[in-house]
C-alpha positions in Angstrom: -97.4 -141.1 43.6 -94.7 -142.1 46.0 -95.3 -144.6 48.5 -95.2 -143.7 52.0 -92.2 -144.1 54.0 -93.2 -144.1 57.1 -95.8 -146.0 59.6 -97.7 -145.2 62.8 -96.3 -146.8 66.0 -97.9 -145.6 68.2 -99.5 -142.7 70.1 -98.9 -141.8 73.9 -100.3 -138.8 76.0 -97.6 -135.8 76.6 -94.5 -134.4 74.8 -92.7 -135.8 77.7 -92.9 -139.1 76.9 -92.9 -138.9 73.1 -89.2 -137.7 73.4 -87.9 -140.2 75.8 -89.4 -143.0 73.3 -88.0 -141.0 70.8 -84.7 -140.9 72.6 -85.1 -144.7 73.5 -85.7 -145.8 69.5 -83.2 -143.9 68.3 -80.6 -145.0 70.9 -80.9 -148.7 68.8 -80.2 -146.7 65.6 -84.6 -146.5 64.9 -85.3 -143.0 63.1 -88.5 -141.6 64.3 -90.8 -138.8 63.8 -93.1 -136.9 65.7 -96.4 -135.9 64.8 -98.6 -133.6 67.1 -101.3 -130.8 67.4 -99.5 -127.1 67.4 -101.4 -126.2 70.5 -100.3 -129.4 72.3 -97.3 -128.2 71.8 -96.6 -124.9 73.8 -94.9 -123.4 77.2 -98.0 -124.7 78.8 -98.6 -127.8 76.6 -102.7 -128.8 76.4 -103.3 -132.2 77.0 -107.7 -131.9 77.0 -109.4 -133.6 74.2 -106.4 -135.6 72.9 -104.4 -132.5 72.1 -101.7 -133.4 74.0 -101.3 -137.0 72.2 -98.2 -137.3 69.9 -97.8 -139.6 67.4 -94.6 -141.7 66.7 -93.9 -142.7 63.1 -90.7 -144.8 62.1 -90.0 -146.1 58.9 -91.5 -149.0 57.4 -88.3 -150.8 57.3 -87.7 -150.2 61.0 -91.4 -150.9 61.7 -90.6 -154.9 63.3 -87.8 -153.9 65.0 -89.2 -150.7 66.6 -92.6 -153.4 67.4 -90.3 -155.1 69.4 -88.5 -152.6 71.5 -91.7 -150.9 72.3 -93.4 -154.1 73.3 -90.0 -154.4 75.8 -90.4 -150.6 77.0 -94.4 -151.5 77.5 -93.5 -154.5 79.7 -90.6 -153.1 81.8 -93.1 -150.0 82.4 -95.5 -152.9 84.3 
């Protein structure tokens, strides 16, 4: 069996903000996927009960790297 390729980052609440990470990651050359719920994902997007949390997986070589820039998004968010 193949090894996995890719690792959880993180998980934030909303669509929204999954893209503009997404955006962000990959504007430092960081591939990222998205993982979430089909019925989070809608015209009028549920966000009740965790279903509107999205996962963010990069790959495991890109894992440090994309550590760091989130920890630098996190703190210039405070």
């Amino acid at each position: 069996m193949d090894e996995l390729k890719w690792q959880l980052l993180t998980e934030v609440q909303g669509r929204m903000e999954a893209d503009l990470l997404k955006s962000y990651f990959e504007a430092y050359g960081i591939d990222v996927e998205l993982f979430q719920e089909a019925v989070g994902h809608q015209i009028y997007p549920v966000t009740i009960n965790g279903l509107g949390r999205v996962q963010l997986f990069v790959s495991k070589e890109q894992f440090d790297d994309a550590r760091k820039l989130l920890d630098e998004y996190n703190s210039a968010k405070e």
